[in-house]
C-alpha positions as a LaTeX table, in Angstrom:
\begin{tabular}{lrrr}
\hline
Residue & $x$ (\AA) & $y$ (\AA) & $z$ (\AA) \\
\hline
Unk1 & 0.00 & 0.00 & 0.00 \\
Unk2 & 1.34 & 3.49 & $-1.14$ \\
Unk3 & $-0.12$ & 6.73 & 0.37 \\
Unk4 & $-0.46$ & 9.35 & $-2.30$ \\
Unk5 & 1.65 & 12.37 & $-2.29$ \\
Unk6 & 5.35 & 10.50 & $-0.35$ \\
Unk7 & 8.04 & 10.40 & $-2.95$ \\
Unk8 & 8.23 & 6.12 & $-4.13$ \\
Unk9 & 11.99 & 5.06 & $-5.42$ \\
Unk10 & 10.30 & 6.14 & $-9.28$ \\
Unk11 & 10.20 & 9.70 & $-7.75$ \\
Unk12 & 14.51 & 9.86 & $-7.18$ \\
Unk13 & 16.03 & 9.26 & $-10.60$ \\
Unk14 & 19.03 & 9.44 & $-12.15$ \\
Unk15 & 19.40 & 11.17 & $-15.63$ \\
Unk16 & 21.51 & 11.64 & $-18.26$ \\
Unk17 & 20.49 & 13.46 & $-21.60$ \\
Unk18 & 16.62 & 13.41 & $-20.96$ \\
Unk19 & 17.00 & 9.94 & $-20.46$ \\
Unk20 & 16.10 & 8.37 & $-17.21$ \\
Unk21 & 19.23 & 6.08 & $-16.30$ \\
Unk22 & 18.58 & 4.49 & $-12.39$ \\
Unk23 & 16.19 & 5.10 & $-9.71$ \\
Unk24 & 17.39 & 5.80 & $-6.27$ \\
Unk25 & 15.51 & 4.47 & $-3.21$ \\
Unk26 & 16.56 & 7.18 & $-0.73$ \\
Unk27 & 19.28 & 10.04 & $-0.47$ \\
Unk28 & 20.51 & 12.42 & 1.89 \\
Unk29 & 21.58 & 16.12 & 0.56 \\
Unk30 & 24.00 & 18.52 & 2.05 \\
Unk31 & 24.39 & 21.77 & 1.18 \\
Unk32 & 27.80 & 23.69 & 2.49 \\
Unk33 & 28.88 & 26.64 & 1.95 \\
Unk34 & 32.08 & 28.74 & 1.91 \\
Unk35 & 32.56 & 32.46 & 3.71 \\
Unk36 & 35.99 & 34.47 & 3.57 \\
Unk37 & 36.07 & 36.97 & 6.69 \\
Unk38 & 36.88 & 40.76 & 5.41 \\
Unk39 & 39.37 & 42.13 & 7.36 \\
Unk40 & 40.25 & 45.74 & 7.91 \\
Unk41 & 43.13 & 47.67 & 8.91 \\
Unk42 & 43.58 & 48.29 & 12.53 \\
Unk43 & 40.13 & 46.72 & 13.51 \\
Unk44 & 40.49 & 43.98 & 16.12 \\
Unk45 & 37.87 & 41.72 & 14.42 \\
Unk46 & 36.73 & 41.09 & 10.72 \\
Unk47 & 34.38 & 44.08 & 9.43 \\
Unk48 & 32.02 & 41.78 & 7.17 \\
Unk49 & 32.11 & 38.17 & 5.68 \\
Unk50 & 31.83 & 37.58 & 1.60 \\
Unk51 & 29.87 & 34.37 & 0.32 \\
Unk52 & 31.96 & 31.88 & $-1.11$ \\
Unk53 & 31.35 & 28.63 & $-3.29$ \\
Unk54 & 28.28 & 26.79 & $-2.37$ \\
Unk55 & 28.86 & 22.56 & $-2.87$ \\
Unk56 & 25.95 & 20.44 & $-3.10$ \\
Unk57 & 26.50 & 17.00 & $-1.94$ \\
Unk58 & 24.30 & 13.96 & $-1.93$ \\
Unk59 & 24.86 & 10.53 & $-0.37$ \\
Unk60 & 22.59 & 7.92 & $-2.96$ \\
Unk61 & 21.62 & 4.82 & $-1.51$ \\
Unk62 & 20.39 & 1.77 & $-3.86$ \\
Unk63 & 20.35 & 2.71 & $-7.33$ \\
Unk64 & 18.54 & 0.37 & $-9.95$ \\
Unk65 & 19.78 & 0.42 & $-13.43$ \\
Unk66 & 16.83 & 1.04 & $-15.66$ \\
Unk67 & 16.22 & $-1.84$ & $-18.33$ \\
Unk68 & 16.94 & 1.07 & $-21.05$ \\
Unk69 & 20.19 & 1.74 & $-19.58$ \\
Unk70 & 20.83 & $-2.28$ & $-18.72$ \\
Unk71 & 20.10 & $-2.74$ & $-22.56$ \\
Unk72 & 22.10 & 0.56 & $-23.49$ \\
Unk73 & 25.27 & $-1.38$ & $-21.69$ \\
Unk74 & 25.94 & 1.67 & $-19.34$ \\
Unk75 & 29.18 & 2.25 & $-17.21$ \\
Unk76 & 28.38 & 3.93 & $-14.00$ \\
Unk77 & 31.84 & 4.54 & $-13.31$ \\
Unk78 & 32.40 & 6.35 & $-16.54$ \\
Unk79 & 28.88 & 8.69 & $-16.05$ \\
Unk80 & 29.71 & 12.55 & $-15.71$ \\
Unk81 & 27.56 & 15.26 & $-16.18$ \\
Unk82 & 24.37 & 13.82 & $-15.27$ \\
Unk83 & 21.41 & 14.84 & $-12.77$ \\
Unk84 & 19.86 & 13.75 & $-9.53$ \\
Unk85 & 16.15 & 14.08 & $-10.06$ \\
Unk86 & 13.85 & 14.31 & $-6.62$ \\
Unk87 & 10.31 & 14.30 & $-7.50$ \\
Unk88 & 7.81 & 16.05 & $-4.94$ \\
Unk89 & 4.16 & 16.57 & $-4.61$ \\
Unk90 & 4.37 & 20.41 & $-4.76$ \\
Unk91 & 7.87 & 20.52 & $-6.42$ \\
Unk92 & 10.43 & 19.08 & $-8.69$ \\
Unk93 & 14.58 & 19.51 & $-7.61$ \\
Unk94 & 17.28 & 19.20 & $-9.85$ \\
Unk95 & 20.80 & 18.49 & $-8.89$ \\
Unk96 & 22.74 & 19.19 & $-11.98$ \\
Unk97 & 26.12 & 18.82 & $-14.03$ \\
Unk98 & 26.67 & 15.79 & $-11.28$ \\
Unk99 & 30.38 & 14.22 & $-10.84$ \\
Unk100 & 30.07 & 11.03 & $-8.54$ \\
Unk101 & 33.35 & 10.59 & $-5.78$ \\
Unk102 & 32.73 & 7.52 & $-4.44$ \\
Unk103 & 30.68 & 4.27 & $-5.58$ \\
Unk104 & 29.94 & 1.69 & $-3.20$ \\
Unk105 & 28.54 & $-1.63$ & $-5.00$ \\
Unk106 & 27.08 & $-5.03$ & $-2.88$ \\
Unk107 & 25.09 & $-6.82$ & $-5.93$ \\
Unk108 & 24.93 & $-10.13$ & $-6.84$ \\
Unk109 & 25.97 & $-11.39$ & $-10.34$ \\
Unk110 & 23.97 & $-9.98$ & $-13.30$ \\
Unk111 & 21.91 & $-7.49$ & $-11.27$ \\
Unk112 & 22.75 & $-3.60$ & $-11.74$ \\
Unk113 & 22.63 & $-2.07$ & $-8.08$ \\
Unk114 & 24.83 & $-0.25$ & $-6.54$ \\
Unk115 & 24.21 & 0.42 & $-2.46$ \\
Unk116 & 25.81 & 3.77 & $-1.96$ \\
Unk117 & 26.85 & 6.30 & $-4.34$ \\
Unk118 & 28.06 & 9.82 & $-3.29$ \\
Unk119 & 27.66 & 12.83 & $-5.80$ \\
Unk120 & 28.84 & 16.16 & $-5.79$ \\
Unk121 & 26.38 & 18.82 & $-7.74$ \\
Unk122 & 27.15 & 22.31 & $-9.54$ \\
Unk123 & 23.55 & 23.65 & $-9.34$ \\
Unk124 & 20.50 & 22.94 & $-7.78$ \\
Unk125 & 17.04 & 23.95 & $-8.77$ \\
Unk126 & 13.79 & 24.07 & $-7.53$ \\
Unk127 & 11.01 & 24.48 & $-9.68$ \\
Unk128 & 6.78 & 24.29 & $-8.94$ \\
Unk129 & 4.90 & 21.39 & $-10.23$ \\
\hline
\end{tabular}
């Protein structure tokens, strides 16, 4: 039994070119974000802080090859470029222009899961349903 409106592991998705590649049964995002104190002459303590670089970084767990990408023969390892899809009831998010830096895999033979995959995004957008 589903209850209407929680995202389902078709809601996370993987995607590369408009093409949905793997679904992802959960993830975890963190956002950080860089600040460089402004100092000024003869004051004891900074005067102001700048923004910095803002890093997006998202912790996959179970992804499922799609039988597309199965038949398609595709090379998780070599994927770059791609997005993190999350699917909401009031919202869609995109994680784009993805790099992955660290792929965990605990499959058996001739099945295309991998258990933990941790991705690092340029850009993330939020956009209404």
């Amino acid at each position: 039994m589903s209850i209407a409106g929680f995202p389902t592991s078709s809601d996370i998705y993987l995607e590369v070119d408009g093409v949905r590649v793997a679904v992802v049964q959960s993830y975890v995002a963190k956002t950080t974000k860089s600040s460089i104190a402004v100092e000024a002459f003869g004051e004891a303590e900074p005067v102001a802080t700048a923004p910095g670089q803002t890093v997006h970084t998202l912790e996959l767990t179970r992804l499922y090859a799609t039988d597309e990408a199965i038949r398609d023969g595709i090379d998780f390892y070599s994927l770059s470029g791609f997005s993190l899809v999350v699917c909401k009831p009031d919202r869609k998010i995109i994680y784009s222009d993805c790099q992955w830096s660290s792929i965990q895999e605990d499959a058996s033979i001739g099945t295309m899961v991998l258990e933990k995959v941790t991705v690092v995004a340029t850009r993330r957008i939020e956009t209404e349903v």
